[in-house]
N, C-alpha and C positions, 0 to 999 in steps of 0.2 A: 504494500500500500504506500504512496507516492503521499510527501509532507502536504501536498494541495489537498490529495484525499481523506487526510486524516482530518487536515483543519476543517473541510467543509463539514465534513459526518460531524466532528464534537459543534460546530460553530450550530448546525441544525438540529444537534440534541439541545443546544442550550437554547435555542428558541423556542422548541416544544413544550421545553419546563415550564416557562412562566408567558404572561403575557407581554407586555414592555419589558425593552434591556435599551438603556442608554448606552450610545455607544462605544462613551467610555469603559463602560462596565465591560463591554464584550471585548475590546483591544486591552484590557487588562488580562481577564479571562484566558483569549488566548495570546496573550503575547505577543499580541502582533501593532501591527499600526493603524492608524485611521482610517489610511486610505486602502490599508490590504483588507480590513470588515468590509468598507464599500464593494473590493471589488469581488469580495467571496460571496458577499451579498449577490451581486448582480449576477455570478457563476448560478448561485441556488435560484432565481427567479427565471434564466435561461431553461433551468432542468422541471420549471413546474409548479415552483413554490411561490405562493403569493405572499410575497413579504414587503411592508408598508413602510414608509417612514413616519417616525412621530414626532411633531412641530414643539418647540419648548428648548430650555436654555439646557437641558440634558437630551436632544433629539437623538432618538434611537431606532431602534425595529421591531416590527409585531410580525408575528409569521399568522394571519388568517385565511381565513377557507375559499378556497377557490369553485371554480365551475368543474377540477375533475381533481378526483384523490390522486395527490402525488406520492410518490413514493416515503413510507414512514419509517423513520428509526425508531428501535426500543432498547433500553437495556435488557441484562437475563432475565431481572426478575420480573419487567414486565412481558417479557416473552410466555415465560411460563405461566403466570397472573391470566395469559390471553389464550393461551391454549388452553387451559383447566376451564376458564369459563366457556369457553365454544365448545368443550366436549360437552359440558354441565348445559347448554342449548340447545344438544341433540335428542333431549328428554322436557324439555321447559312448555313445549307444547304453544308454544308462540306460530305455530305453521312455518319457521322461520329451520326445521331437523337439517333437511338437505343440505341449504344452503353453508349454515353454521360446517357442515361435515367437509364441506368442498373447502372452507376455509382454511379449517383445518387442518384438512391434506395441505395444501397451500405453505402455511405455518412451517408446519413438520418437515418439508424438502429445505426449505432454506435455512433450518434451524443449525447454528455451528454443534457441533459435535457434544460438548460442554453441558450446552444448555441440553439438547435431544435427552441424554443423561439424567439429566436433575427432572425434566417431566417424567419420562419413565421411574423414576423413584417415586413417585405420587401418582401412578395410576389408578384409576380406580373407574367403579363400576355403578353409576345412579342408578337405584330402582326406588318404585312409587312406595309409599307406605303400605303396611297393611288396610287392606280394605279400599283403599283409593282407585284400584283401580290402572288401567291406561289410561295415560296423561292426554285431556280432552284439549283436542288442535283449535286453535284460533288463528283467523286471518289476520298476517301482520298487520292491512288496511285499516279491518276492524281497530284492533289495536291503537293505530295512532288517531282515526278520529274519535276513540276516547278516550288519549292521552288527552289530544288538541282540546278539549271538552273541559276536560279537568284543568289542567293548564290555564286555560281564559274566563274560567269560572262561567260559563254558557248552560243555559237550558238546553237539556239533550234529549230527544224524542226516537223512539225506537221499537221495534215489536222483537217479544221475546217469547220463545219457543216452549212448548211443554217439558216437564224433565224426560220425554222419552225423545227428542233431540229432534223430532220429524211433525212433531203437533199432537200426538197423542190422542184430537179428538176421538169424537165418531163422526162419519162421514155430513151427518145434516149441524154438527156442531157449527157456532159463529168464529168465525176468525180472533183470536183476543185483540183486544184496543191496543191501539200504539201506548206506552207510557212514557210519561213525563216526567225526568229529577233534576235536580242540580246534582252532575257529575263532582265528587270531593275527593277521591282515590281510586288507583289504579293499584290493586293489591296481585303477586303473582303468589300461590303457596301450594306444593307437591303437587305438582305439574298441571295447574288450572290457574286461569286468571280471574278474578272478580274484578268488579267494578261498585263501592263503597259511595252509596248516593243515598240524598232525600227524596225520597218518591211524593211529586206533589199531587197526586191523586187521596193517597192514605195520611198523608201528611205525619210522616214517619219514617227513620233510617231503613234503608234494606239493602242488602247482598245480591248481587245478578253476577251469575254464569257469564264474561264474557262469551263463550262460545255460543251463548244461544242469544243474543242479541245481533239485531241486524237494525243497525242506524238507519233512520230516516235522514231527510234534508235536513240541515243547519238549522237552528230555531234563531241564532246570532243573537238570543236574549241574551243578557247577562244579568248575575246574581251576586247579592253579598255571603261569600262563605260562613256556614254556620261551623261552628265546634261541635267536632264529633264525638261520641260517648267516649270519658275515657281520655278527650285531647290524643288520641293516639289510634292509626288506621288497622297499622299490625293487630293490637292488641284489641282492637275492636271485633276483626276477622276471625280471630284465635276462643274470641268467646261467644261467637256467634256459632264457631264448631261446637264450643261446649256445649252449646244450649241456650246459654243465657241472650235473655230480648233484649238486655240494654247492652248486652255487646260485651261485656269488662269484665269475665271471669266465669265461673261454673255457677248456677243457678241457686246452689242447694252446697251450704258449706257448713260442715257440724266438728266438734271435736269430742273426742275421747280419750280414758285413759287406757294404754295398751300394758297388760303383765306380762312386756318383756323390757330386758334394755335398751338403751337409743340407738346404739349403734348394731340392735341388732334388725333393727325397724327403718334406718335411713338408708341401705341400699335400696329398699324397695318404698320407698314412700312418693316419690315419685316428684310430684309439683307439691303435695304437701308438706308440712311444717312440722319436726319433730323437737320436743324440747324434754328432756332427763329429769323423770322427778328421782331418781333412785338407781340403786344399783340394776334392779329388776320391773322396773317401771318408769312409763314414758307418755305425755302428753301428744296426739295426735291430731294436727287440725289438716282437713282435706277437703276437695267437692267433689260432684257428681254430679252429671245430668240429669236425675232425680234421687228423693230418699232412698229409696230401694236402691236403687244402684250402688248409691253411697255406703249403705250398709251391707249390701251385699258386697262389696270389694272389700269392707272391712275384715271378713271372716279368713280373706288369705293370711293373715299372720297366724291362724292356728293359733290363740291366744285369749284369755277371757279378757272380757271388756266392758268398762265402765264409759257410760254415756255421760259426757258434763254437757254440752247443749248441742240444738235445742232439743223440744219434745218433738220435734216432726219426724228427727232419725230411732228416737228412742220407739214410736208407733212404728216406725218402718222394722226395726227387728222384731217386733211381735210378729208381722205380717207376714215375715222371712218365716217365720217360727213355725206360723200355721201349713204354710206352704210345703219347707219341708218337712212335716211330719206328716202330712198327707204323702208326699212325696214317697216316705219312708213306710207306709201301711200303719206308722204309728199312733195313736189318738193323740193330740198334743196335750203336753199339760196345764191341770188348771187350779 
């Protein structure tokens, strides 16, 4: 590699880092003089790069985006950063599989030997959670006109499909009405995207399946963002899996006390809260998507157990009690 090649490649890493570099900055940087930045400059604008000047008593250069992607430089780490995340896109269910893979091939042929190395030490293999299923495709289009939605704070209008993906009615059924929200998040989580809106029909938060939304025409309203449950979209998402309506957690949260020790109760507690009243006894606070649930997943520690609140899980192990001693041919007791 020729001293021109070297200075150009660092001189167009050090543009990519930041936005403004006065020029001084960069003939320090590399060592060089005023007029050799200009003309390394003018060499990278020849090869593609739109790089501006900036007017002021420190003028310097902005490298911005052109009308075609020029050739980019990366260090290793973001080589590798960029190959993990494109492989992790051939399961993300964006409709975007193939292309993300082609990149990647892509990637991997120019990769110096080094780096090739340090990916293949972090290979690895996404699959959906349990129960999730294959990761339901969405059109990238889709995608960005409900990015662009969310982004501009716009009233967004749209007809959304039944859960069986095809309309589910019966054949004299009505078409469902287009709906109307203020798009506030674009959430992607185990291989599905949602879209985190106020439905102003119901006039209430709800969850939509990007995949089964098909955008109508622009409404070009605009909205003032409201605060979502919670101040937070993740954690909105996360407990709307739970169950819970208002989005922020598991529905149905009770604690008890467990007779065993803490640390013999914290590998398996899971998102619950374990705290040590003793050598053989331990505080347990946890949810569920309902009582019964909640007490019923209690029962895996094999352990007796004291209910300290509330009463709703304390009636819920009656109910467990009835069930399985029917279960068992046994009469329960009374």
């Amino acid at each position: 590699m020729t001293t021109t090649t070297s200075r150009l490649l660092k001189l167009l890493s050090l543009l990519q880092s930041r936005r403004d570099w006065p020029g001084a900055v960069l003939a320090d940087r590399l060592q060089i003089s005023h007029r050799t930045v200009r003309r390394d400059v003018e060499r990278l604008r020849e090869m593609g790069y739109r790089i501006e000047a900036t007017m002021g008593p420190d003028g310097g250069y902005r490298l911005d985006a052109g009308s075609e992607l020029p050739p980019l430089l990366f260090d290793d780490d973001q080589v590798v950063a960029l190959a993990v995340a494109l492989q992790a896109a051939t399961v993300a269910g964006a409709g975007i599989e193939e292309a993300a893979l082609r990149a990647l091939t892509t990637v991997r042929q120019v990769m110096p030997s080094r780096v090739r190395q340090r990916l293949d030490a972090i290979a690895f293999t996404t699959v959906p959670r349990p129960g999730d299923g294959p990761a339901a495709s969405v059109s990238p289009q889709v995608l960005i006109e409900l990015s662009s939605a969310v982004r501009a704070h716009e009233v967004l209008r749209f007809d959304y499909a039944s859960p069986s993906g095809s309309g589910g009615e019966a054949p004299d059924a009505e078409p469902p009405r287009p709906r109307r929200v203020e798009a506030h998040h674009l959430v992607a989580s185990q291989g599905r995207w949602y879209l985190v809106a106020w439905d102003l029909e119901v006039e209430d938060w709800r969850l939509f399946r990007a995949d089964r939304i098909t955008p109508r025409a622009p409404t070009r309203l605009a909205f003032s963002p409201r605060e979502i449950p919670g101040g937070d979209a993740a954690a909105f998402v996360a407990g709307r899996f739970m169950g819970s309506a208002a989005g922020s957690g598991w529905p149905c949260v009770g604690t008890v006390v467990l007779h065993l020790p803490a640390d013999a109760v914290l590998p398996f507690a899971g998102d619950g809260v374990v705290e040590a009243l003793g050598p053989d006894r331990c505080r347990y606070t946890a949810g569920s998507w309902s009582w019964v649930a909640l007490a019923a997943s209690l029962g895996r520690f094999d352990a007796d157990i004291e209910v300290v609140e509330p009463p709703e899980l304390a009636e819920a192990f009656a109910r467990l009690a009835e069930r399985y001693a029917a279960a068992s041919g046994t009469p329960p007791v009374t």
